[in-house]
Kinemage of the C-alpha trace (Angstrom):
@kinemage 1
@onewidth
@group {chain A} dominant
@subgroup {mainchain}
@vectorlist {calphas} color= white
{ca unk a 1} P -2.895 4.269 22.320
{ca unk a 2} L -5.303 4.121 19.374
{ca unk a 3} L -8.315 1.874 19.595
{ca unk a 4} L -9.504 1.083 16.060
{ca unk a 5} L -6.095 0.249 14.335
{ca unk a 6} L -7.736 -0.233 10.562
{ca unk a 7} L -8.959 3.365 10.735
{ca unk a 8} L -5.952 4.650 12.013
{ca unk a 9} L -3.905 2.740 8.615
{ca unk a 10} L -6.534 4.142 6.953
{ca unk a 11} L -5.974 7.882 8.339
{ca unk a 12} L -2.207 7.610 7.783
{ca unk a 13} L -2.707 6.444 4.144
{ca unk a 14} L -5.375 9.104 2.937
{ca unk a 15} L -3.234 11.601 5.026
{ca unk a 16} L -0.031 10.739 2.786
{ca unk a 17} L -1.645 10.975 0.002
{ca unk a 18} L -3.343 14.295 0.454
{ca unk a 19} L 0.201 15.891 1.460
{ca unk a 20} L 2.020 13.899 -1.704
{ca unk a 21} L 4.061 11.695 0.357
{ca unk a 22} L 5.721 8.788 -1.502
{ca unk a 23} L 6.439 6.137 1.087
{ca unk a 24} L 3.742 6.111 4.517
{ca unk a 25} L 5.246 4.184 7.493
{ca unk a 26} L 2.421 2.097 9.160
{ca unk a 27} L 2.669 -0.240 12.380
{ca unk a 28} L 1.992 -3.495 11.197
{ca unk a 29} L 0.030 -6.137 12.363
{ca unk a 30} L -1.400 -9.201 10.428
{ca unk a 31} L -4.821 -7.752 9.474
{ca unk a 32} L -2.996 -4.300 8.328
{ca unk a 33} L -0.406 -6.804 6.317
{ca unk a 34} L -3.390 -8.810 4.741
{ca unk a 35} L -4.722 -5.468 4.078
{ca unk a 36} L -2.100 -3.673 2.321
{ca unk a 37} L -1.611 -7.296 0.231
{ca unk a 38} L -4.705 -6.875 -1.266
{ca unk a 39} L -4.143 -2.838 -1.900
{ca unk a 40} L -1.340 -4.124 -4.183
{ca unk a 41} L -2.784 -6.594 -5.881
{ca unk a 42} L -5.704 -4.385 -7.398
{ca unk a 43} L -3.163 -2.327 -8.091
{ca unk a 44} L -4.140 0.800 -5.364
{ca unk a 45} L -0.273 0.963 -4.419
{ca unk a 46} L 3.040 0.785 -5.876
{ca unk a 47} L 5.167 -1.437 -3.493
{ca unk a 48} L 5.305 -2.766 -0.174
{ca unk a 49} L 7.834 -3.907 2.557
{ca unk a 50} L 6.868 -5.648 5.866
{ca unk a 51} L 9.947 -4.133 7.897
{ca unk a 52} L 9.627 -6.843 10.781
{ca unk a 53} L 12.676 -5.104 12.736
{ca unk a 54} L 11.298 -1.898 13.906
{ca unk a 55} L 9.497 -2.182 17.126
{ca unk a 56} L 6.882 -5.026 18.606
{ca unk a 57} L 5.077 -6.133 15.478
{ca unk a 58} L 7.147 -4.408 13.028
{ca unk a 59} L 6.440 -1.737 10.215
{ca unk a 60} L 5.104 -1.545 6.829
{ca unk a 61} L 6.423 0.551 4.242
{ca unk a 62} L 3.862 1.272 1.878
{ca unk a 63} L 4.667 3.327 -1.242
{ca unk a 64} L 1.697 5.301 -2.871
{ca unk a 65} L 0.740 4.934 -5.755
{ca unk a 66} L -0.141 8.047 -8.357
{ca unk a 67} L -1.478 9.310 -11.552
{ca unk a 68} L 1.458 9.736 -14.311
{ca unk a 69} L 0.169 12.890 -15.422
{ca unk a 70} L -2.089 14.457 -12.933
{ca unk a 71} L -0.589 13.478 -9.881
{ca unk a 72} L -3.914 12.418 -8.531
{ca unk a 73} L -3.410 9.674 -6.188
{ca unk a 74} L -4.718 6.172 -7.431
{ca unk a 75} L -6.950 5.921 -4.443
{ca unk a 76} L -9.652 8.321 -4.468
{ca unk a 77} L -11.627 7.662 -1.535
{ca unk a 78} L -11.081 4.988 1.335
{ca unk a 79} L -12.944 4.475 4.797
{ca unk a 80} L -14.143 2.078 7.663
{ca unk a 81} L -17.446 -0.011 7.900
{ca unk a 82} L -17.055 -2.039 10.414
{ca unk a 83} L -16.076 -0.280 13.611
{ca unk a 84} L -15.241 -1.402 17.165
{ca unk a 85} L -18.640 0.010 18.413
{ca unk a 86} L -20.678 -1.419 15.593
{ca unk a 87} L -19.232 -4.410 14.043
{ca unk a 88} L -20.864 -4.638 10.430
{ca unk a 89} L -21.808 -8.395 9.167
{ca unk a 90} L -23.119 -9.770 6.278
{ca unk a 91} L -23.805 -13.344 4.129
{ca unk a 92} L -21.804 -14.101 1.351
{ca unk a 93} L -25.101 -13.273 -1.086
{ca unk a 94} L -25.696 -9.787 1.099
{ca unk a 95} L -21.690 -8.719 0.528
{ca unk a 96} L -22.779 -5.042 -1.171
{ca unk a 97} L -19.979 -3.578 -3.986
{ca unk a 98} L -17.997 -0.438 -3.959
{ca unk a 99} L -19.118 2.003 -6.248
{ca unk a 100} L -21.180 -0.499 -8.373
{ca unk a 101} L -18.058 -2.881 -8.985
{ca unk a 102} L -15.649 -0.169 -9.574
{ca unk a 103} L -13.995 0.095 -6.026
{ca unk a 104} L -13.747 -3.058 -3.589
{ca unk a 105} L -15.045 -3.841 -0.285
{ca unk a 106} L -12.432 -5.927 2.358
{ca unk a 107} L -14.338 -8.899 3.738
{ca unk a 108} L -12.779 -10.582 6.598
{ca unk a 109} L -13.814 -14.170 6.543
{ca unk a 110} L -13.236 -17.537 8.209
{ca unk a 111} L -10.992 -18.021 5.464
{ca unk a 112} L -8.680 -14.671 5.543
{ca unk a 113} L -9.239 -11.483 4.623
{ca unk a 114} L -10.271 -11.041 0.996
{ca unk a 115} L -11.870 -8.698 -1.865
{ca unk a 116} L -15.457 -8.707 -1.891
{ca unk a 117} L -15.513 -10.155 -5.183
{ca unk a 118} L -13.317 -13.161 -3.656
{ca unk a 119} L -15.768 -13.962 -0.802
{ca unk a 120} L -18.445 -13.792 -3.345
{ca unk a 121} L -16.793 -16.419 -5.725
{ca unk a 122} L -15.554 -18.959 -2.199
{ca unk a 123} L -19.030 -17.914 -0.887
{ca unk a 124} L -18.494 -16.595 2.212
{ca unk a 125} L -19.382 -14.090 4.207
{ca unk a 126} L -17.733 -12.158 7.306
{ca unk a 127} L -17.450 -8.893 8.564
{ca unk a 128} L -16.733 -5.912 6.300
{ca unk a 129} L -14.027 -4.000 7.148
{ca unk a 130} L -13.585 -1.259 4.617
{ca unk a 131} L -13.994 -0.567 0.758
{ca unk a 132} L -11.405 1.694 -1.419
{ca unk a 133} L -12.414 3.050 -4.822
């Protein structure tokens, strides 16, 4: 059983992409989908498909995303702030930014899970759950 289920998605997704997988089969759950929305809308993946047949909460299919001509994946670095031992919280004028602006930080708020740069512009704050560059 694993105990922190973001930073196992995580691990599965930088573990994909470092042995050139295409697609990465994930166990969903609603944070993970919220997640992997916001992966594809800044454009860090290709596609997505929230398979909710396969097993208790489902799967989701996530296909990577990579450079045309270097083969580089998209995402070049990904990890966990917040953990299950020390949850990581902060105001919605403290929210700090991924690689000065470049990357994003997740924020999960009181009203979903968002970008950094969308809990900055709703102001609200939560607790930060990763940031991808």
């Amino acid at each position: 059983m694993v105990t922190d289920s973001i930073a196992d998605y995580l691990t599965r997704i930088r573990n994909a992409q470092q042995a050139k997988h295409k697609i990465v089969d994930i166990p969903a759950s609603k944070m993970k989908k919220s997640i992997t929305e916001i992966l594809y809308d800044q454009g860090y993946i290709l596609k997505y498909k929230f398979d909710d047949e396969a097993g208790k909460n489902g799967l989701i299919k996530i296909v990577l995303k990579y450079d045309f001509k270097t083969k580089e994946p998209v995402i070049k670095k990904l990890g966990r702030i917040s953990t299950p031992g020390l949850r990581q919280y902060v105001k919605a004028t403290d929210i700090p930014r991924a690689i000065n602006g470049l990357g994003i930080n997740i924020v999960s708020t009181s009203k979903g899970v968002m970008t950094n740069k969308q809990a900055e512009k709703e102001n609200v704050g939560g607790e930060l759950i990763c940031y991808i560059y």
